[in-house]
LUMZAMAR-461523 format. One record per atom (N, C-alpha, C): residue in three letters; x, y negated, z negated; residue number from 1; atom name. Coordinates in Angstrom, 1 decimal, always signed. Each point is the difference from the previous one (the first is absolute). Example, Ala and Ser with C-alpha at 12.3 -4.5 7.8 and 13.67 -1.06 7.14 Angstrom:
<rs>
@residuo = ALA | c1 = +13.2 | c2 = +5.7 | c3 = -7.8 | num = 1 | atomo = N
@residuo = ALA | c1 = -0.9 | c2 = -1.2 | c3 = +0.0 | num = 1 | atomo = CA
@residuo = ALA | c1 = +0.9 | c2 = -1.2 | c3 = +0.0 | num = 1 | atomo = C
@residuo = SER | c1 = -0.4 | c2 = -1.1 | c3 = +0.7 | num = 2 | atomo = N
@residuo = SER | c1 = +0.9 | c2 = -1.1 | c3 = +0.0 | num = 2 | atomo = CA
@residuo = SER | c1 = -0.8 | c2 = -1.1 | c3 = -0.8 | num = 2 | atomo = C
</rs>
This chain:
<rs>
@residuo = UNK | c1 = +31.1 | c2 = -7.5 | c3 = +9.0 | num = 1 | atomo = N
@residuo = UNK | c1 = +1.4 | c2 = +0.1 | c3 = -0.1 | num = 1 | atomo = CA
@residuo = UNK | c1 = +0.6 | c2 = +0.4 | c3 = +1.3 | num = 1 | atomo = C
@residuo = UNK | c1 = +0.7 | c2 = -0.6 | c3 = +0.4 | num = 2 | atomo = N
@residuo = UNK | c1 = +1.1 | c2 = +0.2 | c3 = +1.4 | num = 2 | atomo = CA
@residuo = UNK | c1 = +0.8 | c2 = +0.8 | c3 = -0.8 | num = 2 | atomo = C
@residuo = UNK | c1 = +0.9 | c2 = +1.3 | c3 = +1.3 | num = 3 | atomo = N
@residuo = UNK | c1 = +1.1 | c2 = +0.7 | c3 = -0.1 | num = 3 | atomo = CA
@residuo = UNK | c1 = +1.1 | c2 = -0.8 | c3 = -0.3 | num = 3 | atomo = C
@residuo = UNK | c1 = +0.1 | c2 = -1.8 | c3 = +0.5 | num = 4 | atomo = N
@residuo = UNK | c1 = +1.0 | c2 = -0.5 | c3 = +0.1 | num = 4 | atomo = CA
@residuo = UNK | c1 = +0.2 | c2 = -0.4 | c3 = -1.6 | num = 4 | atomo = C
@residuo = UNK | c1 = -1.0 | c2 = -0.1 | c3 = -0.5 | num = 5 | atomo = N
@residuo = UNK | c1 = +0.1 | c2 = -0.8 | c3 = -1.4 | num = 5 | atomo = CA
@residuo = UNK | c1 = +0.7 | c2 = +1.1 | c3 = -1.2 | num = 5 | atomo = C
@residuo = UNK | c1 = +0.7 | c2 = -0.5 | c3 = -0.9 | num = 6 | atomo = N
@residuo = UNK | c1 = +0.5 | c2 = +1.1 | c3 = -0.8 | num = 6 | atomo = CA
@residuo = UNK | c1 = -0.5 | c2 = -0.3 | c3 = -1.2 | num = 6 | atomo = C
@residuo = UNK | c1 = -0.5 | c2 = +1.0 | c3 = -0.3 | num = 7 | atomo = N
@residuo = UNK | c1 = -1.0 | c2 = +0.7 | c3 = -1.3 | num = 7 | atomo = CA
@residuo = UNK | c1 = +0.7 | c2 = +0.8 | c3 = -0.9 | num = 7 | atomo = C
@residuo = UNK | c1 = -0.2 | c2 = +0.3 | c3 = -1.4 | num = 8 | atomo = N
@residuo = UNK | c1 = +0.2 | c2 = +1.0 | c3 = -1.0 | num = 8 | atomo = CA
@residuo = UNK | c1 = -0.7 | c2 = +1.2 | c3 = +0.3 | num = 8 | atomo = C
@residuo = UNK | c1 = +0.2 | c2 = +1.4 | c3 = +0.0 | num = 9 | atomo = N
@residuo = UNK | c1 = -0.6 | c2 = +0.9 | c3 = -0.4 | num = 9 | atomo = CA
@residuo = UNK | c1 = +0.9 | c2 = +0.8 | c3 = -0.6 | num = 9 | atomo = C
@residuo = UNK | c1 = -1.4 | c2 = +0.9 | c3 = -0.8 | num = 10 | atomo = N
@residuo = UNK | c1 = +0.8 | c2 = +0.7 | c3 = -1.1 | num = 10 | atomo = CA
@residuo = UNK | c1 = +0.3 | c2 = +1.3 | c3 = +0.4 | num = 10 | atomo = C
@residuo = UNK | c1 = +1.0 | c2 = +0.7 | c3 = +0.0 | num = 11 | atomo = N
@residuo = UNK | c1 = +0.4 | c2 = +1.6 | c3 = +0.5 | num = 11 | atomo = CA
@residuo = UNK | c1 = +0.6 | c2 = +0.4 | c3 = -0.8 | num = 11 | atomo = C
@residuo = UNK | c1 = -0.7 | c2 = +1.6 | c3 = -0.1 | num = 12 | atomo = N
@residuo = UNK | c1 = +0.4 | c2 = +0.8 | c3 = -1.0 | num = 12 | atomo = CA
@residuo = UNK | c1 = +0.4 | c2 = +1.5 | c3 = +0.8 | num = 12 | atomo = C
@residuo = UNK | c1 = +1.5 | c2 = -0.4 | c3 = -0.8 | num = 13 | atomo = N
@residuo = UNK | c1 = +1.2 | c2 = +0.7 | c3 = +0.6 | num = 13 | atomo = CA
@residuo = UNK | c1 = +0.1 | c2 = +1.6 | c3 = -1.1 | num = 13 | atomo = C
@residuo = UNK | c1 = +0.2 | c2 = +1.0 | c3 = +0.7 | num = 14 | atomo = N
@residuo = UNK | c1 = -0.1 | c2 = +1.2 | c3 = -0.5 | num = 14 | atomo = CA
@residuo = UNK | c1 = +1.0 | c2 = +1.0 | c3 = +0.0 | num = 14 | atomo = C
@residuo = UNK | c1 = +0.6 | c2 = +1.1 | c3 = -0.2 | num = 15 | atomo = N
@residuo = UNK | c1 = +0.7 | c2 = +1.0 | c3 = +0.5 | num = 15 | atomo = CA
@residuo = UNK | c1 = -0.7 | c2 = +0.9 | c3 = +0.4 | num = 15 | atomo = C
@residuo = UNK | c1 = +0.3 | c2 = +0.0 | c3 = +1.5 | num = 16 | atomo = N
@residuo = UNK | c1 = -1.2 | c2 = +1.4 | c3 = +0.7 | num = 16 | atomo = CA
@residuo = UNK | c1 = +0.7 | c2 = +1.0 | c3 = -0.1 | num = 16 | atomo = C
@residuo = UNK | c1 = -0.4 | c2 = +1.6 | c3 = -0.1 | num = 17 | atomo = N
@residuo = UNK | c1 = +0.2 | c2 = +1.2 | c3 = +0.0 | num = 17 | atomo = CA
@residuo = UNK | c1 = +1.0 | c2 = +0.3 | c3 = +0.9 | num = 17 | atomo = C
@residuo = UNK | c1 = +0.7 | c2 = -0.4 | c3 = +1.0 | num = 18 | atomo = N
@residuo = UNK | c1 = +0.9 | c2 = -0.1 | c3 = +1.0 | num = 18 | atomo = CA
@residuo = UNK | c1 = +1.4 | c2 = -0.6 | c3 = -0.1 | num = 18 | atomo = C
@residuo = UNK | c1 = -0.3 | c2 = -0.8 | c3 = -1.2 | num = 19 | atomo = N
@residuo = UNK | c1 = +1.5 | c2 = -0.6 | c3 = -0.4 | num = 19 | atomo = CA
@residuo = UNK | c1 = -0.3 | c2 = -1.6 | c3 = +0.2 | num = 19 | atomo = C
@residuo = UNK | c1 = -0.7 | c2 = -0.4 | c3 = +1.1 | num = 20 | atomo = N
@residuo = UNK | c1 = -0.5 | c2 = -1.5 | c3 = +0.3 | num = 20 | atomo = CA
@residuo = UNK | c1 = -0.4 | c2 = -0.6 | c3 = -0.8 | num = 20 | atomo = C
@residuo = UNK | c1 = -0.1 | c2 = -1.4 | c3 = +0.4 | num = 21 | atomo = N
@residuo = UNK | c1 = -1.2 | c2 = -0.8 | c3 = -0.9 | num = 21 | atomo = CA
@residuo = UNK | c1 = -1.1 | c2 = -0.4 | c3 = +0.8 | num = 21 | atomo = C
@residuo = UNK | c1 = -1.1 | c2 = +0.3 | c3 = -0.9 | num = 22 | atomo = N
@residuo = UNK | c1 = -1.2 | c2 = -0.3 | c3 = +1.0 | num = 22 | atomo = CA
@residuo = UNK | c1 = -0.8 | c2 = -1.3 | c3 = -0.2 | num = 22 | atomo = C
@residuo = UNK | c1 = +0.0 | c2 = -0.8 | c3 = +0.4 | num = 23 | atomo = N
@residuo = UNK | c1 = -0.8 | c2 = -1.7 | c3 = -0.2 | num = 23 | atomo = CA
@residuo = UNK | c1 = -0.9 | c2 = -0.1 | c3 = +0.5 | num = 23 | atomo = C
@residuo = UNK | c1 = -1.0 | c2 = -0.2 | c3 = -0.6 | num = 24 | atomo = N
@residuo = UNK | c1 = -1.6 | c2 = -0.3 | c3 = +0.2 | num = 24 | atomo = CA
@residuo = UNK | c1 = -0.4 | c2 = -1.6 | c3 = -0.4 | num = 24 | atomo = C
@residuo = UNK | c1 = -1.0 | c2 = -0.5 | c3 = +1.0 | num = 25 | atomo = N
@residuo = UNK | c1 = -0.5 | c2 = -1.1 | c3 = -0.3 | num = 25 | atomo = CA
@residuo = UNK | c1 = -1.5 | c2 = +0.2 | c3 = -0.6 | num = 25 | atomo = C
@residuo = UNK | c1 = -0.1 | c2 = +0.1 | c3 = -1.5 | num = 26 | atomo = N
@residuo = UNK | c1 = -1.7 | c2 = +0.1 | c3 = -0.6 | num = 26 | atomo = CA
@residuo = UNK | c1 = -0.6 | c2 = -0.9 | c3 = +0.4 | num = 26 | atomo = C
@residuo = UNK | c1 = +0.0 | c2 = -1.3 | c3 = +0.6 | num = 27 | atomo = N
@residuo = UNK | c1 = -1.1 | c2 = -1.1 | c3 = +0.3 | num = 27 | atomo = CA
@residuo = UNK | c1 = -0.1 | c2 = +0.0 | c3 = +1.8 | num = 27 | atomo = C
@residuo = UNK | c1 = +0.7 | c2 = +1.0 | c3 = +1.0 | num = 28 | atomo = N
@residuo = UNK | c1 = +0.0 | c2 = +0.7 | c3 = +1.3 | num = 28 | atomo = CA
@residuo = UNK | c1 = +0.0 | c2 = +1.0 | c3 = +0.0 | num = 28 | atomo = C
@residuo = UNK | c1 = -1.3 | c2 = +0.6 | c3 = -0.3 | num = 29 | atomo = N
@residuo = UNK | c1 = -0.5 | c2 = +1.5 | c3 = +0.0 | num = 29 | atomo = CA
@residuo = UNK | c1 = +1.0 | c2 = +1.0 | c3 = +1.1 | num = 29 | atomo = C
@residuo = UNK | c1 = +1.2 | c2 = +0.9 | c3 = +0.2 | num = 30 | atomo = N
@residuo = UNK | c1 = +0.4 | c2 = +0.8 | c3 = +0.7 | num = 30 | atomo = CA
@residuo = UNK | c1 = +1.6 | c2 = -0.7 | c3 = +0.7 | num = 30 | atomo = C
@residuo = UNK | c1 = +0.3 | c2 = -1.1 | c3 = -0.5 | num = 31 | atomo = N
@residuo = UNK | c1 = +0.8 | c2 = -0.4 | c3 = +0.4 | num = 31 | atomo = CA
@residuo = UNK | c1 = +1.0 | c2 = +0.4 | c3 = -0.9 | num = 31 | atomo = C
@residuo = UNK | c1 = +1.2 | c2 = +0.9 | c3 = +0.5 | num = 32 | atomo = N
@residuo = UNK | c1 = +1.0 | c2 = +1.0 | c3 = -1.0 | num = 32 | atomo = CA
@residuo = UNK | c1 = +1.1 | c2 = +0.2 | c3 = +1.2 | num = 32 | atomo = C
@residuo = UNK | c1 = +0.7 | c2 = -0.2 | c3 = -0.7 | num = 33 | atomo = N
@residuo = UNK | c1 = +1.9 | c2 = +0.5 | c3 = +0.5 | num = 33 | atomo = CA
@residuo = UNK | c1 = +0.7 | c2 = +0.6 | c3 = -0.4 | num = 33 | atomo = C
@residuo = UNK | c1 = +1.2 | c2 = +0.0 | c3 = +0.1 | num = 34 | atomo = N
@residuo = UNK | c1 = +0.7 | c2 = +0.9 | c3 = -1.2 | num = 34 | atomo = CA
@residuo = UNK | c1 = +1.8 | c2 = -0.3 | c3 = +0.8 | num = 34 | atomo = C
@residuo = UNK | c1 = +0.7 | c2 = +0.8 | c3 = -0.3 | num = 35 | atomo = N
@residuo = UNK | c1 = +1.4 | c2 = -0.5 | c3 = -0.5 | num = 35 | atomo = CA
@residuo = UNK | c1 = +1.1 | c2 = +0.8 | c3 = -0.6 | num = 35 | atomo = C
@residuo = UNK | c1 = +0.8 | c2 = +0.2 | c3 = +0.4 | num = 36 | atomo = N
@residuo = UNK | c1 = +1.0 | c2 = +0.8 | c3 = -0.7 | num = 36 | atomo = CA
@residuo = UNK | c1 = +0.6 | c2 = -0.6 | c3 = -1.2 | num = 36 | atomo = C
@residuo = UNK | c1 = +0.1 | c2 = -1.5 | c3 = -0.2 | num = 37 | atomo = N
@residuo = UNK | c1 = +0.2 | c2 = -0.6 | c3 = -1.0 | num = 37 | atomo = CA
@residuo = UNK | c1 = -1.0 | c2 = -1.4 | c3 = -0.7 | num = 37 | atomo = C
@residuo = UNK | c1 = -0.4 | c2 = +0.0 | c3 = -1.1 | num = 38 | atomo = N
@residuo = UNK | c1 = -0.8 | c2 = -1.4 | c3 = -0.3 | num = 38 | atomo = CA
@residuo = UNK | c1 = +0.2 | c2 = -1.0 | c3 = +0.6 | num = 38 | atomo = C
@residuo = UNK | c1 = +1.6 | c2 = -0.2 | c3 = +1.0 | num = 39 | atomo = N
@residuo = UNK | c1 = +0.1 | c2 = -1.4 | c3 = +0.8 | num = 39 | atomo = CA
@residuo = UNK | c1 = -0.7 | c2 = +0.2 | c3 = +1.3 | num = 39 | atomo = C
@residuo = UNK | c1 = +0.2 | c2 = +1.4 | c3 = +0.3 | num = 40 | atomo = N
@residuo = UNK | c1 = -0.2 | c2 = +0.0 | c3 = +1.4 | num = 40 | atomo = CA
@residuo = UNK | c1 = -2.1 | c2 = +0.3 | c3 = +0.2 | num = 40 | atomo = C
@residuo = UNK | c1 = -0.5 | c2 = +0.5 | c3 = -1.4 | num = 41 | atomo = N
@residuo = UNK | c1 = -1.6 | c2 = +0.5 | c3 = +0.1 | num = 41 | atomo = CA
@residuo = UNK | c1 = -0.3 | c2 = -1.8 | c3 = +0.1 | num = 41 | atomo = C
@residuo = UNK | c1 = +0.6 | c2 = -0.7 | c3 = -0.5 | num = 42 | atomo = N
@residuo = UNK | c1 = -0.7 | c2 = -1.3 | c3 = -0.7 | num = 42 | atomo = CA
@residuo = UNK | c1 = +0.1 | c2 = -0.8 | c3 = +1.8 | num = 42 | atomo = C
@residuo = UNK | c1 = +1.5 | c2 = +0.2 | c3 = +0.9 | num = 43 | atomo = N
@residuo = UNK | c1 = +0.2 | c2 = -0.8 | c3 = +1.0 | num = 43 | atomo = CA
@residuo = UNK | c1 = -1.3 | c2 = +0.4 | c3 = +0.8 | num = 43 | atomo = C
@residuo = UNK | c1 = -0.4 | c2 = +1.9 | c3 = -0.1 | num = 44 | atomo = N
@residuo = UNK | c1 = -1.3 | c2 = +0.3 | c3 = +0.9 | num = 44 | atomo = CA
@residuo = UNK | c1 = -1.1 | c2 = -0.3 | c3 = -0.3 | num = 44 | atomo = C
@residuo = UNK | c1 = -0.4 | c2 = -0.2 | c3 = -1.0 | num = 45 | atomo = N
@residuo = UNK | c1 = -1.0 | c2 = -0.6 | c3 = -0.8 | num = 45 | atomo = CA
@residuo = UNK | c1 = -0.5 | c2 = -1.4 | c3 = +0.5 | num = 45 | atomo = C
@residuo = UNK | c1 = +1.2 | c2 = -1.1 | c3 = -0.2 | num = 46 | atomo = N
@residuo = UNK | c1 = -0.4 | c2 = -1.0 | c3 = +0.8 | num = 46 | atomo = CA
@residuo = UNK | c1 = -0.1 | c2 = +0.1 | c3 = +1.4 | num = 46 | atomo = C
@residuo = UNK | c1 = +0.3 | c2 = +1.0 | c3 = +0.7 | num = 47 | atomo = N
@residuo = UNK | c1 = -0.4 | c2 = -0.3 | c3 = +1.7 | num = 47 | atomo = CA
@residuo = UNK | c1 = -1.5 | c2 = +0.8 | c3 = -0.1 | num = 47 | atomo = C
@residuo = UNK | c1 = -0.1 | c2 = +0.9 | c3 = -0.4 | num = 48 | atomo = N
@residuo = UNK | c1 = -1.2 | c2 = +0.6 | c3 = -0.4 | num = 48 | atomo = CA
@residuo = UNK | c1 = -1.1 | c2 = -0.7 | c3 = +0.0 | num = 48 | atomo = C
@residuo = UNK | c1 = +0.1 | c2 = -0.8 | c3 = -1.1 | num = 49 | atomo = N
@residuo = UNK | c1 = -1.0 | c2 = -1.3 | c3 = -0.5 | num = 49 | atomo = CA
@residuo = UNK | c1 = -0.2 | c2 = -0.9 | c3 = +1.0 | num = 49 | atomo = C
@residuo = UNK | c1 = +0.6 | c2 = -0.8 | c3 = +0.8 | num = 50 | atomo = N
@residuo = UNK | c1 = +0.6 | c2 = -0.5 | c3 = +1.1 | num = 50 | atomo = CA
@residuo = UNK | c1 = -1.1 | c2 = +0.6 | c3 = +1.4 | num = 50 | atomo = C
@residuo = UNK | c1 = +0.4 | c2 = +1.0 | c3 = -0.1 | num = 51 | atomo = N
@residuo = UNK | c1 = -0.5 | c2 = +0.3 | c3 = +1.3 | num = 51 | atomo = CA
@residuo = UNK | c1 = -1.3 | c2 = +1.0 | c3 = -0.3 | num = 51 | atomo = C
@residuo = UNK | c1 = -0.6 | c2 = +0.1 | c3 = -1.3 | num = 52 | atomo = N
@residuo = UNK | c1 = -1.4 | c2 = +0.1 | c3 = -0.1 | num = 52 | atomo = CA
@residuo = UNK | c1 = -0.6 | c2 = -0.9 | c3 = -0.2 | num = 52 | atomo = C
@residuo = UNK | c1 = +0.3 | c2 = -1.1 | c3 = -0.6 | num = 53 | atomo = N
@residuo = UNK | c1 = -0.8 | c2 = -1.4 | c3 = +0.2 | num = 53 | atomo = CA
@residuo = UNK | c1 = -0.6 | c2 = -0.6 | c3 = +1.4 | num = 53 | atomo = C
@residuo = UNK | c1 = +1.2 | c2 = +0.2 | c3 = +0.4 | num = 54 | atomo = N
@residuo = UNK | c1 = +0.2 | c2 = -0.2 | c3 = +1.6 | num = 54 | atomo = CA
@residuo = UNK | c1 = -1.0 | c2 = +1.0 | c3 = +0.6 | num = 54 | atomo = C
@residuo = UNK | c1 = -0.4 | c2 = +1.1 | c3 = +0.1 | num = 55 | atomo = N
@residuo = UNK | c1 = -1.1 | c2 = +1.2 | c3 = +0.3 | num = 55 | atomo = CA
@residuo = UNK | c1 = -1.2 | c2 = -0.3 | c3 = -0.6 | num = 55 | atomo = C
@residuo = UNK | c1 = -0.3 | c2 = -1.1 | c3 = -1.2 | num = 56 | atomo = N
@residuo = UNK | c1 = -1.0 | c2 = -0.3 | c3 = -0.3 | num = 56 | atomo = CA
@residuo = UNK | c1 = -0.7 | c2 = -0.8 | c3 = +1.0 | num = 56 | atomo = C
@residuo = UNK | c1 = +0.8 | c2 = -1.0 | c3 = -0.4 | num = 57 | atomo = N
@residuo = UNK | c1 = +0.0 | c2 = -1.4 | c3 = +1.1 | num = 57 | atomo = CA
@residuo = UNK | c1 = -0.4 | c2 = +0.7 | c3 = +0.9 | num = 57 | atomo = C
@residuo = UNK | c1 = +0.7 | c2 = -0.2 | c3 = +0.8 | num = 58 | atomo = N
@residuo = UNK | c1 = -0.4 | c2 = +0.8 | c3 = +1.7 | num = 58 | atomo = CA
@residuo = UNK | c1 = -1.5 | c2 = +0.2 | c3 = -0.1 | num = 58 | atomo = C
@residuo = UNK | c1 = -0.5 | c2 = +1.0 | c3 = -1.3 | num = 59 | atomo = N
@residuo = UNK | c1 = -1.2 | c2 = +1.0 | c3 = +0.5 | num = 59 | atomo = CA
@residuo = UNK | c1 = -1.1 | c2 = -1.0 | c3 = -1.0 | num = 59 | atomo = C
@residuo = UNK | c1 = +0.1 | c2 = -1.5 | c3 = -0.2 | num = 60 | atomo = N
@residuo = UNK | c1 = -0.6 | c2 = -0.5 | c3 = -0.7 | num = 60 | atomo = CA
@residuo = UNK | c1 = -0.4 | c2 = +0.1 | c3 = -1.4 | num = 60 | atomo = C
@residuo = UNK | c1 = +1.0 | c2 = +0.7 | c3 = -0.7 | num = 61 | atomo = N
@residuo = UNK | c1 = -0.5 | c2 = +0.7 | c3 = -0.9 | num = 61 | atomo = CA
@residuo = UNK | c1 = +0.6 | c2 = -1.3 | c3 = -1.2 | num = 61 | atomo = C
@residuo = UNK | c1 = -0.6 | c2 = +0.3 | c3 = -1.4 | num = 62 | atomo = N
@residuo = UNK | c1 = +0.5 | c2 = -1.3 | c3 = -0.8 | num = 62 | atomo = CA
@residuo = UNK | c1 = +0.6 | c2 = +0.8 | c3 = -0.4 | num = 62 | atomo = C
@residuo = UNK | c1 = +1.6 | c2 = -0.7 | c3 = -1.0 | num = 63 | atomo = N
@residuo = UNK | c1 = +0.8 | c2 = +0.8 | c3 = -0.1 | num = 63 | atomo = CA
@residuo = UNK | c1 = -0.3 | c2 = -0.2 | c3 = -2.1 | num = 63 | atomo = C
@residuo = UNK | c1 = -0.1 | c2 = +0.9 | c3 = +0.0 | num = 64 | atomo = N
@residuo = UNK | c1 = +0.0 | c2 = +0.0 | c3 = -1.5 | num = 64 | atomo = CA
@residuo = UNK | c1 = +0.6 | c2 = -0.7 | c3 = -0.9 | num = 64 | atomo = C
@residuo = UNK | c1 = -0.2 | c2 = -0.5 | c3 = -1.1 | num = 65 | atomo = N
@residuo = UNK | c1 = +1.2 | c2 = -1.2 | c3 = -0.7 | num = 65 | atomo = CA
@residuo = UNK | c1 = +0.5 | c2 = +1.4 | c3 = -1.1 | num = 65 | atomo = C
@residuo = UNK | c1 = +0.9 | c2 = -0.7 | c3 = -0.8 | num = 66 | atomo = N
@residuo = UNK | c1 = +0.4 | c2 = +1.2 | c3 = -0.6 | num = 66 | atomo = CA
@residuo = UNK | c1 = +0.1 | c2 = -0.9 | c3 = -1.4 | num = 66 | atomo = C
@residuo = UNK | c1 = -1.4 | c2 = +1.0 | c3 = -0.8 | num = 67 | atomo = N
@residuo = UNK | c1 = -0.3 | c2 = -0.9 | c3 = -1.3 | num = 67 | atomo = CA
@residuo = UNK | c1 = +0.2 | c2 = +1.4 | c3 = -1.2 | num = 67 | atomo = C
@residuo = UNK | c1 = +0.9 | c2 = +0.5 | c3 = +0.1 | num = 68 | atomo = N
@residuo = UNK | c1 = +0.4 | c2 = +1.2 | c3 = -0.5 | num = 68 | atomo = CA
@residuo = UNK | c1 = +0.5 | c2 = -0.6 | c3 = -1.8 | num = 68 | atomo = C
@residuo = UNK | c1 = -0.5 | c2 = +0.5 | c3 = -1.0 | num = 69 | atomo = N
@residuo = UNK | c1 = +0.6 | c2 = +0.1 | c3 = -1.1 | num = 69 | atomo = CA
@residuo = UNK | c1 = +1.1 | c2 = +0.8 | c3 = -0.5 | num = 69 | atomo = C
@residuo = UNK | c1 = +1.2 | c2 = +0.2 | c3 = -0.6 | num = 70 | atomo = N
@residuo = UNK | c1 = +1.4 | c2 = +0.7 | c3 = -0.6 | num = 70 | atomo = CA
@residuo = UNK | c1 = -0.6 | c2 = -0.2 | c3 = -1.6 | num = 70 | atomo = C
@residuo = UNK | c1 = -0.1 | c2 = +1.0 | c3 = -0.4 | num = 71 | atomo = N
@residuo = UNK | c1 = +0.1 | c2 = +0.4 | c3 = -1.3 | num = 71 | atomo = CA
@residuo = UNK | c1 = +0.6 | c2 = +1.0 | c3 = -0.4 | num = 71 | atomo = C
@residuo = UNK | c1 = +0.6 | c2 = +0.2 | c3 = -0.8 | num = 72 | atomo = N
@residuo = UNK | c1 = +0.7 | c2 = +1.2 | c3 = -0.6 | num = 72 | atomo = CA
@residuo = UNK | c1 = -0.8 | c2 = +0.4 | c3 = -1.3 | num = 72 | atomo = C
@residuo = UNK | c1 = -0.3 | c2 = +1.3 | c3 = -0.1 | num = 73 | atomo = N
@residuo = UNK | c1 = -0.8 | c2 = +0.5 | c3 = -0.9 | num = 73 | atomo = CA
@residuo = UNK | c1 = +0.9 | c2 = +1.3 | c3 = -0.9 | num = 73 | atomo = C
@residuo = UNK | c1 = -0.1 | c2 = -0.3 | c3 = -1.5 | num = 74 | atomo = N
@residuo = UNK | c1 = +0.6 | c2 = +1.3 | c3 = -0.6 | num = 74 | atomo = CA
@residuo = UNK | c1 = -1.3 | c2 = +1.2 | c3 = +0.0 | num = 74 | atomo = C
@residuo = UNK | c1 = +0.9 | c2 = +0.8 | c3 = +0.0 | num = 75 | atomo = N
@residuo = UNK | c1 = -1.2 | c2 = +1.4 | c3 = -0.2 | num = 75 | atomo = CA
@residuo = UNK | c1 = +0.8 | c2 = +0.8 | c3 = -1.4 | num = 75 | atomo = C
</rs>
């Protein structure tokens, strides 16, 4: 996968202890942003993603696909 090509990934957006929102990529281990608002965690998110791919690349690294399942479970 090239940085250039555009991809789905799935991010899971949170309310951090600080008032922010914190967005994490589960299929890019450590790649997380955050945000004063859901529009603005999601705008960092994508440059995030962007320019960790881009850090992969560079260091030859394969970039993970992102084959994540969403289920909602009652308890």
């Amino acid at each position: 996968m090239s940085s250039t090509e555009s991809h789905l990934r799935q991010v899971v957006i949170a309310p951090g202890e600080d008032g922010y929102f914190v967005a994490e990529v589960p299929s890019l281990p450590g790649c997380i942003s955050q945000g004063r608002t859901r529009a603005e965690a999601i705008a960092n998110i994508r440059e995030a993603i962007t320019l960790f791919i881009e850090a992969l690349e560079a260091q030859g690294t394969p970039v993970p696909e992102d084959t994540l399942e969403r289920q909602l479970v009652v308890v």
